[in-house]
C-alpha positions as CSV (number, residue, x, y, z in Angstrom):
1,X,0.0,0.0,0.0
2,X,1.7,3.7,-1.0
3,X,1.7,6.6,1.0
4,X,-1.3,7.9,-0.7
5,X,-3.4,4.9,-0.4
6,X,-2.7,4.7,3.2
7,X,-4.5,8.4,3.7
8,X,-7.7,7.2,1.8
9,X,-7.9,4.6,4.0
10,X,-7.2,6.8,7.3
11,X,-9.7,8.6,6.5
12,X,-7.4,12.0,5.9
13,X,-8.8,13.3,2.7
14,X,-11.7,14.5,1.2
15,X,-11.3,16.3,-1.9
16,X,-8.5,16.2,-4.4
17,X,-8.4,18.0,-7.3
18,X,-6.1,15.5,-10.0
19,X,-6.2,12.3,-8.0
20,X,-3.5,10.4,-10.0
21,X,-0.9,12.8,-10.7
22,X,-1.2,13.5,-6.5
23,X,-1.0,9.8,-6.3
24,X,2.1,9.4,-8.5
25,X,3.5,12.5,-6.6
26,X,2.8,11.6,-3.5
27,X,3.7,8.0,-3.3
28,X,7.3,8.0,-5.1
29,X,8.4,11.6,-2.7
30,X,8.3,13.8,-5.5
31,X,5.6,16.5,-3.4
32,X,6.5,19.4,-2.5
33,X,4.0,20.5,-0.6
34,X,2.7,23.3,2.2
35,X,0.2,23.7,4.9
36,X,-0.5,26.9,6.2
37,X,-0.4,28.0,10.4
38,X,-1.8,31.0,11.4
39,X,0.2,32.5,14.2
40,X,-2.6,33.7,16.0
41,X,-1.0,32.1,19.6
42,X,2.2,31.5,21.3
43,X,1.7,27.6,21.4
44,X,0.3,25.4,18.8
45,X,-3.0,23.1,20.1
46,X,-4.4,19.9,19.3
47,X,-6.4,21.2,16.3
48,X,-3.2,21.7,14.2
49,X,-2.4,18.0,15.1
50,X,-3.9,16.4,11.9
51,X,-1.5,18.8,10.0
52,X,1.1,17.8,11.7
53,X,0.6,14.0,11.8
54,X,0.0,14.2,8.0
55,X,3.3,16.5,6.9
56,X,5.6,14.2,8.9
57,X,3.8,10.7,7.8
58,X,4.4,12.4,4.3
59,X,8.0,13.6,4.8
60,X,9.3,9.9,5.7
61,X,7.5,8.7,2.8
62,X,10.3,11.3,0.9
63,X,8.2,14.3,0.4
64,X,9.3,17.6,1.1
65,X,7.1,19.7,3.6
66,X,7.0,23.8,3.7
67,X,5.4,24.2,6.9
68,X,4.0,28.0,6.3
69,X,3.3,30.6,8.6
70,X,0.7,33.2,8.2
71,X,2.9,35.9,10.2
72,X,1.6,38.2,7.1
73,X,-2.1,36.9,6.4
74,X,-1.8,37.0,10.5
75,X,-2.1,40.9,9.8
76,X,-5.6,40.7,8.1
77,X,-7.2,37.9,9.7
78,X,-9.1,34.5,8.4
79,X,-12.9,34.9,8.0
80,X,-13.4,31.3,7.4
81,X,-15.5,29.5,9.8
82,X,-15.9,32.8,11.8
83,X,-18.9,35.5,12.5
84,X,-17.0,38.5,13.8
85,X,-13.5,40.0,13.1
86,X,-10.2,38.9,14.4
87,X,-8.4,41.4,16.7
88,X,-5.0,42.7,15.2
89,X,-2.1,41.3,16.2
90,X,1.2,43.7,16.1
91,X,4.3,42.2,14.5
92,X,5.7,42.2,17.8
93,X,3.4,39.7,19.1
94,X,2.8,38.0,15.6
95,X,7.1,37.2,15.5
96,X,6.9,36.5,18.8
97,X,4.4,33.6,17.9
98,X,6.3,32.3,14.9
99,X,9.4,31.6,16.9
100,X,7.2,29.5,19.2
101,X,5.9,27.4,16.5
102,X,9.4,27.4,15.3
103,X,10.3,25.1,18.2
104,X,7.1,23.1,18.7
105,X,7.2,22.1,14.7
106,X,10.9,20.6,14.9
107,X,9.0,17.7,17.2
108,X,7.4,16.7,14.4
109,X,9.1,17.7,11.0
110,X,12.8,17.1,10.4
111,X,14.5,20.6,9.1
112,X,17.5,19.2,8.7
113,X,19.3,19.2,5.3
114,X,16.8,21.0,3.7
115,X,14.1,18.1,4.6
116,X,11.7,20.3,4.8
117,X,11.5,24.3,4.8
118,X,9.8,26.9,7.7
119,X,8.6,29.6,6.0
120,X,7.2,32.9,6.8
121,X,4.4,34.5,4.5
122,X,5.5,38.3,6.0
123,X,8.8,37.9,4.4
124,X,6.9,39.0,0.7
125,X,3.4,40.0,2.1
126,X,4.9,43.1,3.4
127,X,6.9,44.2,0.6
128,X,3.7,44.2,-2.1
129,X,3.0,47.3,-3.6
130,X,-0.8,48.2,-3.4
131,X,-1.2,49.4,-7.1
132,X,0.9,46.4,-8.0
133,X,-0.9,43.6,-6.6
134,X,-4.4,45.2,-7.8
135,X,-2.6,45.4,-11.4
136,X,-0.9,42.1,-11.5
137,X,-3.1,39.6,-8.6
138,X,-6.3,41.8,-8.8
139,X,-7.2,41.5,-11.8
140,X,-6.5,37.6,-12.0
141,X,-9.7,37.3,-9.7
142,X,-13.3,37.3,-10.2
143,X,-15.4,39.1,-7.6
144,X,-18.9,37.2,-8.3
145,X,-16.6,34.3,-7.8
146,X,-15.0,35.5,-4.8
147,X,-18.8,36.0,-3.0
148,X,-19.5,32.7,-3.9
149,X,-17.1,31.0,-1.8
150,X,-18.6,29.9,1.6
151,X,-16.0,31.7,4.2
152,X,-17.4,35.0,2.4
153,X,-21.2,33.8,1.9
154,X,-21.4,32.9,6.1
155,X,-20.5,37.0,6.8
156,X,-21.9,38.7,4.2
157,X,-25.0,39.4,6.6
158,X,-23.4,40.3,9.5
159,X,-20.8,42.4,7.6
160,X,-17.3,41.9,5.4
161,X,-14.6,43.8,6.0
162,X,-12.8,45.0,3.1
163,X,-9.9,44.0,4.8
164,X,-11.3,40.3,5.1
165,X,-12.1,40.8,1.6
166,X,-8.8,40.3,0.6
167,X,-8.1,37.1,2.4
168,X,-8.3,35.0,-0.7
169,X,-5.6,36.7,-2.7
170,X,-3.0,37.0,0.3
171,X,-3.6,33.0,0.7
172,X,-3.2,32.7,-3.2
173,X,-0.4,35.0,-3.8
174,X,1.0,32.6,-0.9
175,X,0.9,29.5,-3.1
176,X,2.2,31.9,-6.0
177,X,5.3,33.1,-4.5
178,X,5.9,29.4,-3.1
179,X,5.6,27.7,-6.1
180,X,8.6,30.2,-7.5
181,X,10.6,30.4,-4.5
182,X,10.9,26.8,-3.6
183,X,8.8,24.9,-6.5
184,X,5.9,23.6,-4.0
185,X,3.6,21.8,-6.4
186,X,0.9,20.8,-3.8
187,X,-1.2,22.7,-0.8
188,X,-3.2,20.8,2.2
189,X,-5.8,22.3,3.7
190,X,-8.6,22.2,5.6
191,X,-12.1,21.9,4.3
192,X,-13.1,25.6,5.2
193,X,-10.4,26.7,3.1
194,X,-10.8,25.2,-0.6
195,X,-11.6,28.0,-2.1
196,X,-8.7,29.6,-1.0
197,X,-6.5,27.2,-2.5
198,X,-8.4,26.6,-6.0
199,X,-7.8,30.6,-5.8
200,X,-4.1,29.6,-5.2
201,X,-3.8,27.1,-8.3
202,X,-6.0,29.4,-10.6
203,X,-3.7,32.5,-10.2
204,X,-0.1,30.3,-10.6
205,X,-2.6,29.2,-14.1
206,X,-3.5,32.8,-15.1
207,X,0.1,34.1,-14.3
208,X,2.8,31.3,-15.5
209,X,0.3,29.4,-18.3
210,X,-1.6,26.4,-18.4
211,X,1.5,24.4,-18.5
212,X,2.6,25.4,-15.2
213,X,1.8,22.4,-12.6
214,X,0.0,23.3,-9.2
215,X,-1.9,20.7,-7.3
216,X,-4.3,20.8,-4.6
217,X,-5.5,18.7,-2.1
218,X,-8.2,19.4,0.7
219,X,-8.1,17.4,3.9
220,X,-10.1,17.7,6.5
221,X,-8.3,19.2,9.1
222,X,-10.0,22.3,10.3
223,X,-13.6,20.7,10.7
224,X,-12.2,17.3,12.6
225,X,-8.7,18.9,14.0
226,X,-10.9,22.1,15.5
227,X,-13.5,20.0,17.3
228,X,-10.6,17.4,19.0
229,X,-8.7,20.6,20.0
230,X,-11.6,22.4,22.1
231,X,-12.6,21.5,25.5
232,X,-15.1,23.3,27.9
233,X,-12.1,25.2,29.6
234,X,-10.3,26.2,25.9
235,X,-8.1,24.7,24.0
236,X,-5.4,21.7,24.4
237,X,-2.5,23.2,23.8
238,X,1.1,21.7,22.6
239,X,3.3,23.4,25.1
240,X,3.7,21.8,28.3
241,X,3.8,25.4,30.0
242,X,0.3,25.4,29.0
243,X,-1.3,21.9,29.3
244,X,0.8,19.5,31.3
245,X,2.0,16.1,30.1
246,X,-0.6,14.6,32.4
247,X,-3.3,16.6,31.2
248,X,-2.4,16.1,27.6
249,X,-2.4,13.0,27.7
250,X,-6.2,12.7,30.3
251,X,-7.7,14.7,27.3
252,X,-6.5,12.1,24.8
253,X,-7.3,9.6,27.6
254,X,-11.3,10.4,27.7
255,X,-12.0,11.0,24.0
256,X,-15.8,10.0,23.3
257,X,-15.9,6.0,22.6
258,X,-17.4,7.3,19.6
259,X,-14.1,9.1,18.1
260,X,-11.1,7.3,19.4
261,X,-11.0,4.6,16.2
262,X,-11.1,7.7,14.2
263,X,-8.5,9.9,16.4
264,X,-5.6,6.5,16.3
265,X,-6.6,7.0,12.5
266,X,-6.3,10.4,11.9
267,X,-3.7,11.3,14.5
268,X,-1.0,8.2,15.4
269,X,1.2,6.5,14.0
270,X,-0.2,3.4,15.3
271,X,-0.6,0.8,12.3
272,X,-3.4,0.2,10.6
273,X,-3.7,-3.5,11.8
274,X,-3.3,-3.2,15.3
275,X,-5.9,0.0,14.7
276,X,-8.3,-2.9,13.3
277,X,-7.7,-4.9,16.3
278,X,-8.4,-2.0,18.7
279,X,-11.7,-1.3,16.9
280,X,-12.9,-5.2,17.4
281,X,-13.1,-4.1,21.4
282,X,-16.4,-3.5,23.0
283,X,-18.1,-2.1,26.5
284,X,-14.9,-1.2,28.9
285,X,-12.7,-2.9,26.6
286,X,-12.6,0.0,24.4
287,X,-10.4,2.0,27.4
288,X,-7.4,-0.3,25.9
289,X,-7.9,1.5,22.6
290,X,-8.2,5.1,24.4
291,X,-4.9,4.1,26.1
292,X,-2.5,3.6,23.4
293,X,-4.3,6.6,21.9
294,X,-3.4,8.4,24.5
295,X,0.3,7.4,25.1
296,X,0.7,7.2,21.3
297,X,0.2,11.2,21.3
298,X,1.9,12.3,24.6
299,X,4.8,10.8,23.4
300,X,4.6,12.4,20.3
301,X,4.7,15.5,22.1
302,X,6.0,15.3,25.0
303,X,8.6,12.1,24.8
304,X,8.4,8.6,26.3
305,X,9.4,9.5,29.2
306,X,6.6,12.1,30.0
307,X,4.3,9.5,28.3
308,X,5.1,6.6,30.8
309,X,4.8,9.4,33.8
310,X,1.5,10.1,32.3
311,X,-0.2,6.8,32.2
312,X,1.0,5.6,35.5
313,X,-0.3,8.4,36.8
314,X,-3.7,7.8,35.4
315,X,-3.7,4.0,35.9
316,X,-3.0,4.6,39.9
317,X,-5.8,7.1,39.8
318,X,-8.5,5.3,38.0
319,X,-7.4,2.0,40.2
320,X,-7.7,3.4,43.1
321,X,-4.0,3.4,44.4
322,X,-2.5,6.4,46.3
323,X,0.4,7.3,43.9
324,X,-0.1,11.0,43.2
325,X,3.8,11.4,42.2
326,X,3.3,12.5,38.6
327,X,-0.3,14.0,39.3
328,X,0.0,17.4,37.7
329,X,0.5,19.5,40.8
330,X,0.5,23.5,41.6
331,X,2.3,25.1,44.3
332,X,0.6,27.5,46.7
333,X,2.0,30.0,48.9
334,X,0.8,32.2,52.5
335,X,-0.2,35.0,50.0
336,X,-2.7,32.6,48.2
337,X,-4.5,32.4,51.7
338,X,-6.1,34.7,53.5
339,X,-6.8,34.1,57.9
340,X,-5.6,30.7,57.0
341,X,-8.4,29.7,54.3
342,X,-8.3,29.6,50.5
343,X,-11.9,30.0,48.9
344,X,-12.8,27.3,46.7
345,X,-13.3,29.5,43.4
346,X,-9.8,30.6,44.0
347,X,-8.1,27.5,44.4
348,X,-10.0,26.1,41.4
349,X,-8.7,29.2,38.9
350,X,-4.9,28.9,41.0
351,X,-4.8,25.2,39.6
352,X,-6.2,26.1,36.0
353,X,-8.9,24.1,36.2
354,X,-11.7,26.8,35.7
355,X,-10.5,30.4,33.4
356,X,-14.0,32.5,35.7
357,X,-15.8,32.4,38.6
358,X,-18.9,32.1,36.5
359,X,-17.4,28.6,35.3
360,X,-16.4,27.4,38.8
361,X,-20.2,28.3,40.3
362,X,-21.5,26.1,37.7
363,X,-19.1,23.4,37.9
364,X,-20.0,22.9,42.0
365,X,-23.8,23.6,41.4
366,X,-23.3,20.6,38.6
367,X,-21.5,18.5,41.5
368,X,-18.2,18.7,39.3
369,X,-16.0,19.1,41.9
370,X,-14.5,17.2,45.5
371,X,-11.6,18.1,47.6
372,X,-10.2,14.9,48.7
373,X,-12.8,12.8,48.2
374,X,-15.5,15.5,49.7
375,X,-18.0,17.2,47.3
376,X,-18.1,20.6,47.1
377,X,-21.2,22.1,47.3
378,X,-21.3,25.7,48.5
379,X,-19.7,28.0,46.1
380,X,-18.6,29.7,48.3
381,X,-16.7,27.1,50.4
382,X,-13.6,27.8,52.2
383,X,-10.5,25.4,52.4
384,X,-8.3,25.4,55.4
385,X,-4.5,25.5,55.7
386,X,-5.4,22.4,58.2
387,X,-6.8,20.5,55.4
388,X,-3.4,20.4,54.2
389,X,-1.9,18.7,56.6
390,X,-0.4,15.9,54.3
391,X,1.4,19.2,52.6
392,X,-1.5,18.7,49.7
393,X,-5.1,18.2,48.9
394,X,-6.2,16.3,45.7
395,X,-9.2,18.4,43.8
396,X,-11.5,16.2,41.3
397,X,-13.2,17.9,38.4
398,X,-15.9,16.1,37.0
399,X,-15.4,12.3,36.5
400,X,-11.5,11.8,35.2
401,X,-9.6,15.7,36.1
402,X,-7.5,15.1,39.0
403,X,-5.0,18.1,40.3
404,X,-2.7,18.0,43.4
405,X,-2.7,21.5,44.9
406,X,0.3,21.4,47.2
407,X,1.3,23.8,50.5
């Protein structure tokens, strides 16, 4: 089975514009291809893990990934999939971002040796001349066209910006200047963005001639990758300043029984026949699956090591033991109490585990939330110093969140 075959059967793609020449590209490591990151954070989360699954699946297959980042289409902002406008970033901010993905991306993409390229969009966004790009890009596009396309269709009633407007040719101007710059003949995206890229491949057309080749290929990664990377508290992010080992790995951990076939698929770089296997499991079985799910992505991320801490960590919890070593833990200090108590609602946002008050009332009034082993009820519930006499308390939220606050 090639590459590309494996991707069908993964579930990965969606739409494809010339299915055999990507095939023949794809499967002998002649792609050069990019995906796009929008630099809109200082961490990448678990929605951009399709993306990155799939470019370093593709790279040791011999392809050649450009991992691309927006820090220039940062400056104008995405519409797709959204129903107000983004807030402007300043290039401080925006570079400050880019180096973090910088870091995050070398986990999973080998730069090495030219391998694979790290691009930033800013680096000829910023230098276009206005009149320039209406003469030369402008007048490649269609504006009936343009209103067609469903990121622009779901805001023309609440209201376009002009700015937003010009989305679109940024994104395709992006596939133009890669395709001379480094010869990428292929773009990945999600499915919110296919118009964008048929943009992308219609303006390398219009500009270089019908012989010049440009590929695209539409995976879902924003509509599947987006819904895996959101939890009630925000996102699951990649850093481990931001969302622990432990908690990285809990999230993967209590996936719906529903999605986990589809996340080892996706996501892992489990194989396809011990994926099989995992999917013949039934009633409580299915935990096994959610398991190697689980420690399949921590270590991804995070490294073996943080992995194995990880899933012991979890197994002693959900069996009961006392082991609390590699619970994710969060140090508190006099100042964090006042006449020796701590108000619950406090403690709760201290430990990251609710981002408002508002969240924390209806957590308790839900019955989300015990201090060692006691429910919580009243919201506005005091713990003491006392209750720490152990030099910790364990707080539960929900069924499967544990945290160690420790004095």
């Amino acid at each position: 089975m090639g590459v590309y075959e494996e991707l069908i059967e993964r579930g990965l793609i969606a739409q494809v514009t010339d299915e055999e020449e990507i095939r023949e590209l794809v499967n002998n490591g002649k792609a050069v291809f990019y995906i796009g990151f929008d630099p809109t954070a200082d961490s990448l989360h678990v929605g951009h893990f399709m993306a990155l699954s799939l470019m370093k699946r593709l790279q040791m297959a011999g392809n050649k990934p450009i991992a691309l980042i927006g820090g220039g289409t940062a400056m104008i902002g995405d519409p797709s999939g959204r129903t107000d406008m983004r807030q402007m970033m300043t290039k401080e901010t925006i570079n400050h971002n880019v180096e973090c993905f910088k870091k995050q991306m070398s986990r999973f993409i080998d730069f090495s040796d030219d391998k694979a390229l790290l691009v930033n969009n800013a680096d000829w966004l910023l230098d276009l001349n206005y009149v320039e790009v209406l003469r030369d890009v402008g007048a490649c596009f269609s504006v009936n066209n343009m209103l067609r396309a469903e990121c622009y269709k779901q805001r023309m009633e609440k209201g376009l910006s002009f700015l937003e407007f010009n989305y679109m040719i940024m994104q395709s101007y992006d596939f133009y200047a890669l395709y001379q710059k480094y010869g990428c003949n292929m773009q990945f995206g999600g499915d919110d963005q296919w118009s964008n890229m048929l943009g992308g491949t219609e303006l390398i057309r219009r500009k270089l001639g019908k012989d010049a080749f440009a590929m695209t290929i539409n995976l879902l990664l924003n509509s599947e990758g987006k819904k895996m990377g959101k939890t009630q508290s925000g996102a699951v992010w990649l850093s481990a300043e931001k969302t622990s080992p432990y908690d990285f790995y809990q999230y993967w951990r209590n996936v719906d029984d529903g999605d986990v076939i589809k996340c080892l698929k996706m996501l892992t770089f489990v194989s396809m026949e011990e994926i099989n296997e995992l999917a013949k499991l039934e009633g409580s079985e299915i935990n096994k699956a959610k398991e190697v799910l689980a420690h399949s992505l921590t270590e991804l991320v995070h490294g073996k090591e943080e992995a194995d801490k990880a899933q012991e960590a979890a197994r002693a919890l959900f069996g009961s033991k006392s082991d609390t070593d590699n619970m994710p833990s969060t140090e508190l200090t006099d100042d964090d109490f006042s006449d020796g108590k701590i108000k619950i609602l406090d403690l709760l946002k201290k430990c990251g585990l609710i981002p408002s008050n508002g969240e924390g009332r209806r957590l308790i009034q839900q019955g989300g939330v015990s201090v060692d082993d006691e429910k919580i009820t009243d919201v506005y519930a005091e713990i003491s110093v006392e209750q720490f006499e152990k030099g910790y308390v364990i707080i539960k939220k929900g069924k499967k969140v544990f945290h160690k606050a420790v004095k």
